[in-house]
PyMOL Python script that loads the backbone (N, CA, C, O; Angstrom):
from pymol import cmd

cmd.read_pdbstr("""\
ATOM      1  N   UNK A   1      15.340   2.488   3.827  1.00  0.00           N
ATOM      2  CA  UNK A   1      14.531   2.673   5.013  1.00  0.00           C
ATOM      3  C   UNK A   1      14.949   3.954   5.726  1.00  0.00           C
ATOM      4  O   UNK A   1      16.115   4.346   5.695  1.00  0.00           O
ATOM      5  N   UNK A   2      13.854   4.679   6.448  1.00  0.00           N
ATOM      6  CA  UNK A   2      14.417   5.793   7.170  1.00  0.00           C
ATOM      7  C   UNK A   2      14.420   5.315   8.638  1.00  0.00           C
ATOM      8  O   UNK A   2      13.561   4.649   9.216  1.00  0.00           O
ATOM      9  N   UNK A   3      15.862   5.926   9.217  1.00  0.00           N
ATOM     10  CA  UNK A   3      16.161   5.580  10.254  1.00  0.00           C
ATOM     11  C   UNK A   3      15.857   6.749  10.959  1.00  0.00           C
ATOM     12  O   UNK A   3      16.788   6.935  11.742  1.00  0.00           O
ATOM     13  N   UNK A   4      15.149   7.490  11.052  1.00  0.00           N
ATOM     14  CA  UNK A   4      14.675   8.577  11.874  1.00  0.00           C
ATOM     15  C   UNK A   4      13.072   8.430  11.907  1.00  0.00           C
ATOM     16  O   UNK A   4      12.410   9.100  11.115  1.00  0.00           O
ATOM     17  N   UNK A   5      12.406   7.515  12.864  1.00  0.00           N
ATOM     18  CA  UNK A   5      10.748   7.165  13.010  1.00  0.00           C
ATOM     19  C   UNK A   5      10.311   8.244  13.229  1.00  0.00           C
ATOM     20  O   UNK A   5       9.271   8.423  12.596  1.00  0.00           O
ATOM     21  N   UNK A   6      10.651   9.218  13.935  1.00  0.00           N
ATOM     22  CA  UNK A   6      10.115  10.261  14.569  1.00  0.00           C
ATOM     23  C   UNK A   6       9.566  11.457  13.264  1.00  0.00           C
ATOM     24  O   UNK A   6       8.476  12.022  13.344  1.00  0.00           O
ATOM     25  N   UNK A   7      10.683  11.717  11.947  1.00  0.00           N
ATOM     26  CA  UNK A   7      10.285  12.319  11.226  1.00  0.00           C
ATOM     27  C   UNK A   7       9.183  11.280  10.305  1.00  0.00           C
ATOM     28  O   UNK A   7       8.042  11.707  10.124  1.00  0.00           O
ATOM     29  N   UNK A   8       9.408  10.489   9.978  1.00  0.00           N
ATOM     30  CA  UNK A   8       8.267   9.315   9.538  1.00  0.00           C
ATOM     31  C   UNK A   8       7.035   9.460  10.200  1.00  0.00           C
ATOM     32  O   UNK A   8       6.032   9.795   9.569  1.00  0.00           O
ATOM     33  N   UNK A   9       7.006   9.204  11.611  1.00  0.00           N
ATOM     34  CA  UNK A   9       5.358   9.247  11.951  1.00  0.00           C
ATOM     35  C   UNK A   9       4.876  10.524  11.687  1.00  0.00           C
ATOM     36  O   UNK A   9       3.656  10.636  11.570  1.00  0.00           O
ATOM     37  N   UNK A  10       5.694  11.678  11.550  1.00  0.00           N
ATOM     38  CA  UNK A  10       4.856  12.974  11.553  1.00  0.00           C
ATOM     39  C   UNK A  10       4.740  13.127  10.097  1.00  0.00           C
ATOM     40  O   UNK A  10       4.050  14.067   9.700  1.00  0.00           O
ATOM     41  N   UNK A  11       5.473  12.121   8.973  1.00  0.00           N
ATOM     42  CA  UNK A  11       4.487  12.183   7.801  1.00  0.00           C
ATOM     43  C   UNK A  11       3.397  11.359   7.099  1.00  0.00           C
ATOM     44  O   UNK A  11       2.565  11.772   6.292  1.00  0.00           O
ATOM     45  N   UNK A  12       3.553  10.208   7.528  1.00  0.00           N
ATOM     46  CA  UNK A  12       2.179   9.535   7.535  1.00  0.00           C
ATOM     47  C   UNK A  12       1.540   9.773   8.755  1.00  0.00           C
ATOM     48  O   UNK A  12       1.802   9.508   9.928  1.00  0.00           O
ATOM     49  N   UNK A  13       0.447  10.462   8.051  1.00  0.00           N
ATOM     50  CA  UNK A  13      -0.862  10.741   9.076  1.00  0.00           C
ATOM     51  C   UNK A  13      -1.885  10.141   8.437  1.00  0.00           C
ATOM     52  O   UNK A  13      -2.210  10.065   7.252  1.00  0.00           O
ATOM     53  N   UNK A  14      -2.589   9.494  10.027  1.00  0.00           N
ATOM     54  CA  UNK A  14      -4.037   8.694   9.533  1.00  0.00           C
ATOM     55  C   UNK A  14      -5.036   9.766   8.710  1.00  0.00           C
ATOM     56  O   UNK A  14      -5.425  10.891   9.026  1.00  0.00           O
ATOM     57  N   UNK A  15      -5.328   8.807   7.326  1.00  0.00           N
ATOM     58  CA  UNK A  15      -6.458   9.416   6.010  1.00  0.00           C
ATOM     59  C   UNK A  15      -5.908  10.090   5.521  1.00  0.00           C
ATOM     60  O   UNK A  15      -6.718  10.909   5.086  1.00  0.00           O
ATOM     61  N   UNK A  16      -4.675  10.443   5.161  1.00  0.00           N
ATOM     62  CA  UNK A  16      -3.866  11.300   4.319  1.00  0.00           C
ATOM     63  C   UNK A  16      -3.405  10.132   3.671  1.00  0.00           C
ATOM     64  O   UNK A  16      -2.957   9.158   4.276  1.00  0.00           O
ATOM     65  N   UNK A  17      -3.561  10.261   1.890  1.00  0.00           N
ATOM     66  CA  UNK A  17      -3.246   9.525   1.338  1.00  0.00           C
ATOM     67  C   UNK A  17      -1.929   9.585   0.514  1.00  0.00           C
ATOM     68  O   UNK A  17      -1.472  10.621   0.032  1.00  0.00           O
ATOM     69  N   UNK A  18      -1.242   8.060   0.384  1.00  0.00           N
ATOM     70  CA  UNK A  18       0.035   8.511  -0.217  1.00  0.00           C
ATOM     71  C   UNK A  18       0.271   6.805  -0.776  1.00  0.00           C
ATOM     72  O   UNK A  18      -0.248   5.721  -0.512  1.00  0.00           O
ATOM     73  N   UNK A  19       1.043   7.156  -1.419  1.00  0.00           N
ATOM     74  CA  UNK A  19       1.396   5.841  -2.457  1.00  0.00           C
ATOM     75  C   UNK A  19       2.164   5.022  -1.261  1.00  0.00           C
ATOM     76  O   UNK A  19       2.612   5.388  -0.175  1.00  0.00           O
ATOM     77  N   UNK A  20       2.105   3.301  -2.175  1.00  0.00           N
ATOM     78  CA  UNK A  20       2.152   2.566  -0.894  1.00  0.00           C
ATOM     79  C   UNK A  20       3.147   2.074  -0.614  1.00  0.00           C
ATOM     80  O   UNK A  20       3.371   1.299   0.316  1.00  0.00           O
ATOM     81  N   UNK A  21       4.184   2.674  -1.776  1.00  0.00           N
ATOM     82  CA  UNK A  21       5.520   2.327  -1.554  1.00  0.00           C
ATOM     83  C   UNK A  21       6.460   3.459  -1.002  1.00  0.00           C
ATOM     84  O   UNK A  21       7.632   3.687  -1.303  1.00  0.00           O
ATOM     85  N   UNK A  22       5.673   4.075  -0.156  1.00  0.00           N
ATOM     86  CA  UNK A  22       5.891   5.217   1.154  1.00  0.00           C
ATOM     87  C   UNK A  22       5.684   5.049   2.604  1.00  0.00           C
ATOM     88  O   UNK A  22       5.931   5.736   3.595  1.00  0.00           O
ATOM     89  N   UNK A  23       5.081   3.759   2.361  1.00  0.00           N
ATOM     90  CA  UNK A  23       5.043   3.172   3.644  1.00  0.00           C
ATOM     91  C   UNK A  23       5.944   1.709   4.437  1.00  0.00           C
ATOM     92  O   UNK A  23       5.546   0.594   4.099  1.00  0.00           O
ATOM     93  N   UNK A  24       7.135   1.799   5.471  1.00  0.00           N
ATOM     94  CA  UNK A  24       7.873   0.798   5.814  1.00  0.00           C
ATOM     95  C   UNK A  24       6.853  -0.090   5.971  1.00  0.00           C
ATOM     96  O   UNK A  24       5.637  -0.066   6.158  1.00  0.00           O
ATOM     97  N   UNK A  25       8.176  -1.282   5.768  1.00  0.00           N
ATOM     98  CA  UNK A  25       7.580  -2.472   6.218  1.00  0.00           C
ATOM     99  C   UNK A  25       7.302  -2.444   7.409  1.00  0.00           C
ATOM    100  O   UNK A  25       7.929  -1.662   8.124  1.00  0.00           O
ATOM    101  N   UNK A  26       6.185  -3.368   8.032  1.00  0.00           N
ATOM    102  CA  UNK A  26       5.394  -3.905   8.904  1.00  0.00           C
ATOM    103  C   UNK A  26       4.380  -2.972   9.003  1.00  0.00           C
ATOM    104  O   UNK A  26       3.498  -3.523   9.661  1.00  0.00           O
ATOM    105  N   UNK A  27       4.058  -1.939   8.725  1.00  0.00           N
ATOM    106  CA  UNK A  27       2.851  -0.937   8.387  1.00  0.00           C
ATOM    107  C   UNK A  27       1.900  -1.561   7.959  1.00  0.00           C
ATOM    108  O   UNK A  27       1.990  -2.072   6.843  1.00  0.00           O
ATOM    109  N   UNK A  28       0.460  -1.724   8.894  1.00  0.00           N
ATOM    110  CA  UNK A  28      -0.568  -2.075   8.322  1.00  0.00           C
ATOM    111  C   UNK A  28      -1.585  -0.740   7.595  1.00  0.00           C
ATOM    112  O   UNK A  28      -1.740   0.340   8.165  1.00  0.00           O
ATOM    113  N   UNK A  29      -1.942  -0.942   6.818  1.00  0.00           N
ATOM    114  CA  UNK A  29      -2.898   0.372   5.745  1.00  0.00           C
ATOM    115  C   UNK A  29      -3.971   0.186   5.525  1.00  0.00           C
ATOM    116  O   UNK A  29      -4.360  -0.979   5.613  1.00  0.00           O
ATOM    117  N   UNK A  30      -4.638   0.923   5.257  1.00  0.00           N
ATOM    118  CA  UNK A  30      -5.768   0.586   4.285  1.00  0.00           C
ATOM    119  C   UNK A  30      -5.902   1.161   2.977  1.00  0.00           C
ATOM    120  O   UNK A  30      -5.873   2.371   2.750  1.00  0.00           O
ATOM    121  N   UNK A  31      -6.008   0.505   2.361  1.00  0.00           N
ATOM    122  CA  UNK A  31      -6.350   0.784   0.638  1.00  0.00           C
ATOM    123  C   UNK A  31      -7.251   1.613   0.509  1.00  0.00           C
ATOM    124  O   UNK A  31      -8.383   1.651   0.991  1.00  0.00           O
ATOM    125  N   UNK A  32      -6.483   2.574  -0.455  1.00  0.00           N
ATOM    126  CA  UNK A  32      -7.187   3.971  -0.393  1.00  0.00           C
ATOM    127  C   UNK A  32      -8.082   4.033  -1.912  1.00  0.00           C
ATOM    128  O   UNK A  32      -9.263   4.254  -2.182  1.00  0.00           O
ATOM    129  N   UNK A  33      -6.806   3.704  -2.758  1.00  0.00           N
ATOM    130  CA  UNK A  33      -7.704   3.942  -4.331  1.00  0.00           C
ATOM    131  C   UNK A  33      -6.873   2.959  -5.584  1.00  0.00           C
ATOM    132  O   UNK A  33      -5.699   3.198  -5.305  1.00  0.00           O
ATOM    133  N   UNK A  34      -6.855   2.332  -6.374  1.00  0.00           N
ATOM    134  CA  UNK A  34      -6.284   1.896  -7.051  1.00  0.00           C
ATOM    135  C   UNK A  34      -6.282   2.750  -8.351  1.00  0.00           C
ATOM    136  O   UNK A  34      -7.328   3.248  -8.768  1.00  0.00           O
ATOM    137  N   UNK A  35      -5.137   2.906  -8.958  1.00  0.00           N
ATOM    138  CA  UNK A  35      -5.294   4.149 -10.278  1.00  0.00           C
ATOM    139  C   UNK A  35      -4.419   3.121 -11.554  1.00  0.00           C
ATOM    140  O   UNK A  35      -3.455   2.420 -11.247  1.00  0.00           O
ATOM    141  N   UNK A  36      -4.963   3.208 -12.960  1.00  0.00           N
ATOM    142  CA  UNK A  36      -4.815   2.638 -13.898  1.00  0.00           C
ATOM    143  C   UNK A  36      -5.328   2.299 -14.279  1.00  0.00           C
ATOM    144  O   UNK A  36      -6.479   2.444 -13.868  1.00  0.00           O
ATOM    145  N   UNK A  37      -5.026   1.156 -15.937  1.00  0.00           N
ATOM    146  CA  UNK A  37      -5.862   0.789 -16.750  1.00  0.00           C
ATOM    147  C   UNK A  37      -6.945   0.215 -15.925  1.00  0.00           C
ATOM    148  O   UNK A  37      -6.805  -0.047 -14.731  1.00  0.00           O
ATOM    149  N   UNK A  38      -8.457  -0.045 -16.868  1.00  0.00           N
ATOM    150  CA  UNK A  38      -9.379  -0.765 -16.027  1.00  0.00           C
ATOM    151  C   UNK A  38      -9.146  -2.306 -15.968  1.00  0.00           C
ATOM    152  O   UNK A  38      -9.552  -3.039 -15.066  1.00  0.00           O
ATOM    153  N   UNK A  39      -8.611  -2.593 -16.788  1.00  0.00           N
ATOM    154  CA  UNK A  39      -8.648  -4.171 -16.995  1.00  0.00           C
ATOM    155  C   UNK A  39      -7.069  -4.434 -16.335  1.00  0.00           C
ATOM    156  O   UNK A  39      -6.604  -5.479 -16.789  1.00  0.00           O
ATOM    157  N   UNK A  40      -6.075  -3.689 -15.310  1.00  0.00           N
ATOM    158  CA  UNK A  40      -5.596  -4.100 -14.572  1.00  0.00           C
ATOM    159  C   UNK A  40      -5.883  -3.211 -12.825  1.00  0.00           C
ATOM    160  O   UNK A  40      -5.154  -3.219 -11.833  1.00  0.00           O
ATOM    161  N   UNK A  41      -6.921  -2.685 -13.001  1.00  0.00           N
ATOM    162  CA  UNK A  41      -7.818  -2.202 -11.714  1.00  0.00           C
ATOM    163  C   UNK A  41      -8.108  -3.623 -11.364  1.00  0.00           C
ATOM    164  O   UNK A  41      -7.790  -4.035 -10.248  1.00  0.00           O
ATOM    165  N   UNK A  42      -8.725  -4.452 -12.289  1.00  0.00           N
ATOM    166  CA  UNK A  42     -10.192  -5.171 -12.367  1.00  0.00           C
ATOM    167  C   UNK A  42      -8.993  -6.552 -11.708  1.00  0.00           C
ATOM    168  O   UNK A  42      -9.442  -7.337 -10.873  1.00  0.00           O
ATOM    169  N   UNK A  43      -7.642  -6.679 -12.152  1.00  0.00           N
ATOM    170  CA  UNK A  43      -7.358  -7.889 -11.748  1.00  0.00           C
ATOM    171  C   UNK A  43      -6.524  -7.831 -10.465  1.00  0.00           C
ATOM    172  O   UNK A  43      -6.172  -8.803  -9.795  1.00  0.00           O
ATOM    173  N   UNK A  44      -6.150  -5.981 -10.126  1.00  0.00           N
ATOM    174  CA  UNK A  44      -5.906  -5.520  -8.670  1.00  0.00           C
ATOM    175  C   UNK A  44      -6.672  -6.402  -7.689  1.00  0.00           C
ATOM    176  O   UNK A  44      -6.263  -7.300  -6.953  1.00  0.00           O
ATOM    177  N   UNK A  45      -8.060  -5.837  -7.903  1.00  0.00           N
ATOM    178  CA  UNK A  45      -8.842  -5.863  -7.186  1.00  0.00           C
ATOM    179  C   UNK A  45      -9.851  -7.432  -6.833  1.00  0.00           C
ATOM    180  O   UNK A  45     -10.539  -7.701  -5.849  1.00  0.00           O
ATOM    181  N   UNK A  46      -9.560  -8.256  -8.118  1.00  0.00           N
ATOM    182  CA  UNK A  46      -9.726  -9.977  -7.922  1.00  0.00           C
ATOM    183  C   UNK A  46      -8.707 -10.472  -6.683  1.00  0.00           C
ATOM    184  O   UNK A  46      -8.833 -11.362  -5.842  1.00  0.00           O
ATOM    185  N   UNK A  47      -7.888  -9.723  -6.886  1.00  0.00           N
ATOM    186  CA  UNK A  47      -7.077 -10.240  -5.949  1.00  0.00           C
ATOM    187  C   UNK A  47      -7.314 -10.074  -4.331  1.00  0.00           C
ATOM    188  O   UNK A  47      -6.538 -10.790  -3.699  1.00  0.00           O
ATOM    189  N   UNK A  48      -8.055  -9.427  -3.648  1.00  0.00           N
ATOM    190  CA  UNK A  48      -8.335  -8.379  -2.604  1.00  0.00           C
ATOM    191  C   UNK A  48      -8.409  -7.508  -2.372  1.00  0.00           C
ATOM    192  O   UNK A  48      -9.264  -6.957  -1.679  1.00  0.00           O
ATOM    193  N   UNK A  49      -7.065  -6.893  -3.149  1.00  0.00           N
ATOM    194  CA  UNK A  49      -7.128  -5.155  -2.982  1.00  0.00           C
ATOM    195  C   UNK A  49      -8.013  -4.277  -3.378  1.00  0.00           C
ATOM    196  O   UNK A  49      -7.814  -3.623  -4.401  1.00  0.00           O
ATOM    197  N   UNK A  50      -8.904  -4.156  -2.780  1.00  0.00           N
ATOM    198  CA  UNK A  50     -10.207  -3.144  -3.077  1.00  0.00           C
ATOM    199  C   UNK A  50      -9.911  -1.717  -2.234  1.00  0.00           C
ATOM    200  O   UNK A  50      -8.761  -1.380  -1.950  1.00  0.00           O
ATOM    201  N   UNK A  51     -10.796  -1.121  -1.961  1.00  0.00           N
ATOM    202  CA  UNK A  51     -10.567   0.166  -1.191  1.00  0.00           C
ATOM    203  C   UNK A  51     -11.385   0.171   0.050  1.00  0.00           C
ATOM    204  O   UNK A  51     -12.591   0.409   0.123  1.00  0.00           O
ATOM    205  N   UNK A  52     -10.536  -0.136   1.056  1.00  0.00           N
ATOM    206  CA  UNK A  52     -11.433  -0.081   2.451  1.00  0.00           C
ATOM    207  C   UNK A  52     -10.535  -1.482   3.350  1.00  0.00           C
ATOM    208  O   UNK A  52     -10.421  -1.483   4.576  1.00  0.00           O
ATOM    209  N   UNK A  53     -10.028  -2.485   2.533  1.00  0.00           N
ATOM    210  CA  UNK A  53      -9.025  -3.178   2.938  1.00  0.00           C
ATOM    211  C   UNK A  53      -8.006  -2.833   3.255  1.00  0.00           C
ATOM    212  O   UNK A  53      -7.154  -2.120   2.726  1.00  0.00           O
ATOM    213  N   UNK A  54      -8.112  -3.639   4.658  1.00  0.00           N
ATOM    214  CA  UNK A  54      -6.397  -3.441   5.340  1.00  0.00           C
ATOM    215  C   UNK A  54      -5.690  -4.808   4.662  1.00  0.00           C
ATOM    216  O   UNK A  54      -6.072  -5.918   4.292  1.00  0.00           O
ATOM    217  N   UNK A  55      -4.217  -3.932   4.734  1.00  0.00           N
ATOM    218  CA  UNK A  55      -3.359  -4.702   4.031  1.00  0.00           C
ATOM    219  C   UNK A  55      -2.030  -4.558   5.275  1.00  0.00           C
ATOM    220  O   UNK A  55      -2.146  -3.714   6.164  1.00  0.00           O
ATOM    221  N   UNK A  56      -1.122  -5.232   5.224  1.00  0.00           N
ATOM    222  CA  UNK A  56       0.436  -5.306   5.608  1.00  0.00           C
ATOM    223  C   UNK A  56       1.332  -5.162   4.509  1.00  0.00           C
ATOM    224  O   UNK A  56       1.238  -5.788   3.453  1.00  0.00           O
ATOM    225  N   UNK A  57       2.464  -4.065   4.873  1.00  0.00           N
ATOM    226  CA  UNK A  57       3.630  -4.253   3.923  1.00  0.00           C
ATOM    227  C   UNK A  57       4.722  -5.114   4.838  1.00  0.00           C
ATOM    228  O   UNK A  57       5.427  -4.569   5.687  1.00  0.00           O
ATOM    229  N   UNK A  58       4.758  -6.445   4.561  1.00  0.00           N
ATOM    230  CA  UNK A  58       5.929  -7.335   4.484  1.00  0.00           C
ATOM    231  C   UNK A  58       7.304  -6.805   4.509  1.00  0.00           C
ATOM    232  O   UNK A  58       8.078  -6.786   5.466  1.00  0.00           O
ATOM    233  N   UNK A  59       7.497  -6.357   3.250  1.00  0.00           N
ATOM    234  CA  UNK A  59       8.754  -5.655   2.440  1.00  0.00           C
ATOM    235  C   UNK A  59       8.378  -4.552   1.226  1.00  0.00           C
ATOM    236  O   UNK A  59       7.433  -4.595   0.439  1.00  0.00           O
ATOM    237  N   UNK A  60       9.119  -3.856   1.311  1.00  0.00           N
ATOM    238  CA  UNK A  60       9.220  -2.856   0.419  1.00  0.00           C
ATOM    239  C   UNK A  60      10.810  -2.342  -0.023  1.00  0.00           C
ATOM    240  O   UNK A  60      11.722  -1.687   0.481  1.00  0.00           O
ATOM    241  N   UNK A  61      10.507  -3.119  -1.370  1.00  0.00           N
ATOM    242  CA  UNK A  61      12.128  -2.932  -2.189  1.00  0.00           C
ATOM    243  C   UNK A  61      11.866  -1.655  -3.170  1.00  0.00           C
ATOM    244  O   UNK A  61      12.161  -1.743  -4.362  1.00  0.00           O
ATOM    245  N   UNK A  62      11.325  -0.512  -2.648  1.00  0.00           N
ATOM    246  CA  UNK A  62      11.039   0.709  -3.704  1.00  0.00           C
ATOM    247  C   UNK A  62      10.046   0.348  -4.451  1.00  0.00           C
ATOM    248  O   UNK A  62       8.881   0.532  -4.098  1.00  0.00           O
ATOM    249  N   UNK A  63      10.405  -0.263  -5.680  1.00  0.00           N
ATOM    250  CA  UNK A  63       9.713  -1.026  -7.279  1.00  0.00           C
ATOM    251  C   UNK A  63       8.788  -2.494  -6.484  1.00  0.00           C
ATOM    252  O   UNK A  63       7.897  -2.956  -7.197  1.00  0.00           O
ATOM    253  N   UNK A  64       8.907  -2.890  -5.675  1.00  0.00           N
ATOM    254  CA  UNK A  64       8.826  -4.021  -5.673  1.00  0.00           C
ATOM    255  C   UNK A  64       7.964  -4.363  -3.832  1.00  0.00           C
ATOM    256  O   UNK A  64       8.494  -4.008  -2.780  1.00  0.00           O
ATOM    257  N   UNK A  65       7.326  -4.710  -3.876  1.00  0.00           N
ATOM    258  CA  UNK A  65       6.116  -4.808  -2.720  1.00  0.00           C
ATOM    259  C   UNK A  65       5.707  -6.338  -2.099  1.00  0.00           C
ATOM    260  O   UNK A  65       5.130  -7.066  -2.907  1.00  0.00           O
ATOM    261  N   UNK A  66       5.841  -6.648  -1.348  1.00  0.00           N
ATOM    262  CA  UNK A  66       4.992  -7.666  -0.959  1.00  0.00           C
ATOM    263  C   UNK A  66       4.459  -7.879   0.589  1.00  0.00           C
ATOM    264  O   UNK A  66       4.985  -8.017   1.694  1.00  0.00           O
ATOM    265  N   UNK A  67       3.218  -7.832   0.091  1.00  0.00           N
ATOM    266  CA  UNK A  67       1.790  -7.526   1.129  1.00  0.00           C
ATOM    267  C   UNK A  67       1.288  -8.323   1.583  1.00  0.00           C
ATOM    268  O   UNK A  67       1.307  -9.444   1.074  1.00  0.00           O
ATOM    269  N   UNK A  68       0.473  -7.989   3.015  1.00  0.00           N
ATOM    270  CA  UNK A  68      -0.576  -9.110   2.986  1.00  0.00           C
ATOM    271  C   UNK A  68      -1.434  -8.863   3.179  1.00  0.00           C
ATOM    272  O   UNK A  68      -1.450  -7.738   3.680  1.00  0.00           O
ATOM    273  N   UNK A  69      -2.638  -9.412   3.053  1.00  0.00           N
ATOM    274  CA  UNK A  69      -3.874  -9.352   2.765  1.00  0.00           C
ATOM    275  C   UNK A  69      -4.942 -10.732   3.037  1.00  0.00           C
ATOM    276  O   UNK A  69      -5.170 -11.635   2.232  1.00  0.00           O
ATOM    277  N   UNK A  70      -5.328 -10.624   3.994  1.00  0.00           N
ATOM    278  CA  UNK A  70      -5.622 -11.345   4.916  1.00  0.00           C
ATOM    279  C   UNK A  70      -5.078 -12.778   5.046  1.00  0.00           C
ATOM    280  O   UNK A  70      -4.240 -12.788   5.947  1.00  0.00           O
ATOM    281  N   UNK A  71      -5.181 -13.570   4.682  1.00  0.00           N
ATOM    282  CA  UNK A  71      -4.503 -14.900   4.586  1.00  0.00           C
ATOM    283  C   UNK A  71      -3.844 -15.124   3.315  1.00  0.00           C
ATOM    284  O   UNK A  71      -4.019 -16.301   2.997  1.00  0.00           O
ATOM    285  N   UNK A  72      -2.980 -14.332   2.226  1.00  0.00           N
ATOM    286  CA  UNK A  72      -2.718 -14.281   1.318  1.00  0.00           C
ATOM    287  C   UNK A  72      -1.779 -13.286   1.501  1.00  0.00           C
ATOM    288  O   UNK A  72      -1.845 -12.258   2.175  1.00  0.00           O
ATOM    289  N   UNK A  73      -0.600 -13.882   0.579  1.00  0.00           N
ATOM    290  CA  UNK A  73       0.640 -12.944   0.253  1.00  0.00           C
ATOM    291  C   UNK A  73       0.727 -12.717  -0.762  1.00  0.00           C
ATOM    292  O   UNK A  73       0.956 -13.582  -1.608  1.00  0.00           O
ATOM    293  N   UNK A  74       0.512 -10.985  -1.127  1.00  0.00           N
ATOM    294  CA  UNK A  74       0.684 -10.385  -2.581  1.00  0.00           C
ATOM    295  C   UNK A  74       2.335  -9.729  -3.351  1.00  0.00           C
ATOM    296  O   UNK A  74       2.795  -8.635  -3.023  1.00  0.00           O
ATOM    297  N   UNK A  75       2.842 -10.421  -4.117  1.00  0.00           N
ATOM    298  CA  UNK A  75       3.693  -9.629  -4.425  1.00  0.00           C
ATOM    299  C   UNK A  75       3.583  -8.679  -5.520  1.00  0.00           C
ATOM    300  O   UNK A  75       3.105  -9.128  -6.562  1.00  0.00           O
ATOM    301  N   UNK A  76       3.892  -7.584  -5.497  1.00  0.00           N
ATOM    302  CA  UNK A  76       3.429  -6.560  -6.684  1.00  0.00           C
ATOM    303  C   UNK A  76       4.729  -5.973  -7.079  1.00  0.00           C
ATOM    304  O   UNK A  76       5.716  -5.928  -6.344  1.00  0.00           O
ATOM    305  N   UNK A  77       4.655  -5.497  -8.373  1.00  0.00           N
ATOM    306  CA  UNK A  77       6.047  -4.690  -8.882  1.00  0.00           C
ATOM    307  C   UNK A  77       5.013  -3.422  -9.128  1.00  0.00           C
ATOM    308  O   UNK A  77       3.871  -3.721  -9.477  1.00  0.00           O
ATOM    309  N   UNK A  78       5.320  -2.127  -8.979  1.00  0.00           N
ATOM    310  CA  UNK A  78       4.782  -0.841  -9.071  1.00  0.00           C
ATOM    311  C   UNK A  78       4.949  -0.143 -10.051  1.00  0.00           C
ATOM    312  O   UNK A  78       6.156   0.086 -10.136  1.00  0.00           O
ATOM    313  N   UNK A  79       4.531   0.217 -10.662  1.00  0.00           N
ATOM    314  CA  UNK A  79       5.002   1.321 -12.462  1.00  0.00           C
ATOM    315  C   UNK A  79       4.268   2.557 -12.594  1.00  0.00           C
ATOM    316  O   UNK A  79       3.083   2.710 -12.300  1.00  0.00           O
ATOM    317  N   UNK A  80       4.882   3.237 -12.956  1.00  0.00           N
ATOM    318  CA  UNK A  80       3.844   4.735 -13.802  1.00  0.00           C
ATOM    319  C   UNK A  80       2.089   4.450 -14.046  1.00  0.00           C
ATOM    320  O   UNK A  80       1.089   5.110 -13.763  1.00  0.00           O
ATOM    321  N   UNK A  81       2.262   3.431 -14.560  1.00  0.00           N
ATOM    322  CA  UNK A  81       1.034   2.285 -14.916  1.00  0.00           C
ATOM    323  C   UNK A  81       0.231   2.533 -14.253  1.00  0.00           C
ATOM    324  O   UNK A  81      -0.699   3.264 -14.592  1.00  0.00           O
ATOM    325  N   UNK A  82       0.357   1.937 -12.969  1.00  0.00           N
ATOM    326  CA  UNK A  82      -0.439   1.419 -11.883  1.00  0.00           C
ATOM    327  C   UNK A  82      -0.010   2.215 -10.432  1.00  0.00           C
ATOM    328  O   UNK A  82       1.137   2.246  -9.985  1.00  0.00           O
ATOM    329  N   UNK A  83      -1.115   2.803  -9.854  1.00  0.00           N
ATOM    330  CA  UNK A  83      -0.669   3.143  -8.453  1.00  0.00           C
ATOM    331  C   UNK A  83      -1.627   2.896  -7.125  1.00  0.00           C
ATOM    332  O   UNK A  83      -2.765   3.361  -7.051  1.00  0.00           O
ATOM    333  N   UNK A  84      -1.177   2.316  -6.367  1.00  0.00           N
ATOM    334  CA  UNK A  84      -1.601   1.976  -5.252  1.00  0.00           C
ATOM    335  C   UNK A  84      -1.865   3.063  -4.421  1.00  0.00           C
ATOM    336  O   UNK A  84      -0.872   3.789  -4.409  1.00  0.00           O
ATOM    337  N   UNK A  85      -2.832   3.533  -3.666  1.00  0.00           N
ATOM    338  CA  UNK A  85      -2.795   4.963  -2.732  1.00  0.00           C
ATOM    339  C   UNK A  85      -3.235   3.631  -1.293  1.00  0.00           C
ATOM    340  O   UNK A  85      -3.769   2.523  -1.351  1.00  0.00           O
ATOM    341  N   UNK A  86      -2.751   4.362  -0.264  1.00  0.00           N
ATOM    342  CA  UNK A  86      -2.986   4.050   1.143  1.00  0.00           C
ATOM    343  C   UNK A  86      -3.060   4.662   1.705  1.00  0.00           C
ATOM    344  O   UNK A  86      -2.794   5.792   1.294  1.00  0.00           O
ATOM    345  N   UNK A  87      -3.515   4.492   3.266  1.00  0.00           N
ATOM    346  CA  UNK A  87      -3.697   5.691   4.390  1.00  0.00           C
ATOM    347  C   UNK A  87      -3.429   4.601   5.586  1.00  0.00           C
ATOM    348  O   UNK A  87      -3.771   3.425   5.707  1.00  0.00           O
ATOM    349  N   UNK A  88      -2.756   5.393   6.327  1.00  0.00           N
ATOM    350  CA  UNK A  88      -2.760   4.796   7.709  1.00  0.00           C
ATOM    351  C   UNK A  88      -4.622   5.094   8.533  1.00  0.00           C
ATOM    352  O   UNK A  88      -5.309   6.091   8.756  1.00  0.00           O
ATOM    353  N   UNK A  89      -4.803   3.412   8.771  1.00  0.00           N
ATOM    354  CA  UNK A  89      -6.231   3.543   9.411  1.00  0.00           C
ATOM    355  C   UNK A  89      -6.046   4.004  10.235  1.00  0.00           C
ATOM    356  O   UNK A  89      -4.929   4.046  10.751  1.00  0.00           O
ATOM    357  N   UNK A  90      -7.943   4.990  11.076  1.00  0.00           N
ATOM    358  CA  UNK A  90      -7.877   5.420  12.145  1.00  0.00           C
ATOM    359  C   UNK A  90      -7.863   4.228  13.093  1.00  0.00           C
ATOM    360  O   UNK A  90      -8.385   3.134  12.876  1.00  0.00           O
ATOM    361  N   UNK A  91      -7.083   4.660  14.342  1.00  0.00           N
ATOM    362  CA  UNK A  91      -7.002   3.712  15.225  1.00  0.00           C
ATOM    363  C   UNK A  91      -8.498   4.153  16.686  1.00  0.00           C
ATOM    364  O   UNK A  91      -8.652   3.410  17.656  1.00  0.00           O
TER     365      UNK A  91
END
""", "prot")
cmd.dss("prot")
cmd.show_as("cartoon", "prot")
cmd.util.cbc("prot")
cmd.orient("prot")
């Protein structure tokens, strides 16, 4: 975790997109783009995570994620594979 917020907020800026394991916990986002195979896009996105959904990061262990998404808790492991993009919504 970075213990300096001040350099943090001045790098997530709202609609600038960045992977989502760049964002501390309790950060709510919105889902920017899902990138990877299609047939694990396709079971991303069964799940909620589409693009335009706000989500919560819970925790963020680097590799290892768990979100929420509206009444549902997602845990995800992150790989080369698969990448999550987010943006801090406009407020």
């Amino acid at each position: 975790m970075l213990a300096n917020t001040g350099f943090l907020n001045q790098m997530l800026v709202a609609g600038t997109a960045q992977t989502i394991d760049h964002f501390p916990e309790g950060t709510v986002v919105e889902v920017h783009a899902i990138r990877g195979d299609r047939q694990l896009c396709k079971r991303i996105e069964s799940m909620g995570l589409i693009p335009g959904k706000q989500v919560k990061v819970l925790k963020n262990r680097g590799r290892g994620l768990l979100l929420k998404c509206e009444n549902t808790r997602l845990a995800l492991r992150l790989s080369p594979a698969f990448v999550l993009e987010a943006v801090l919504p406009d407020s």
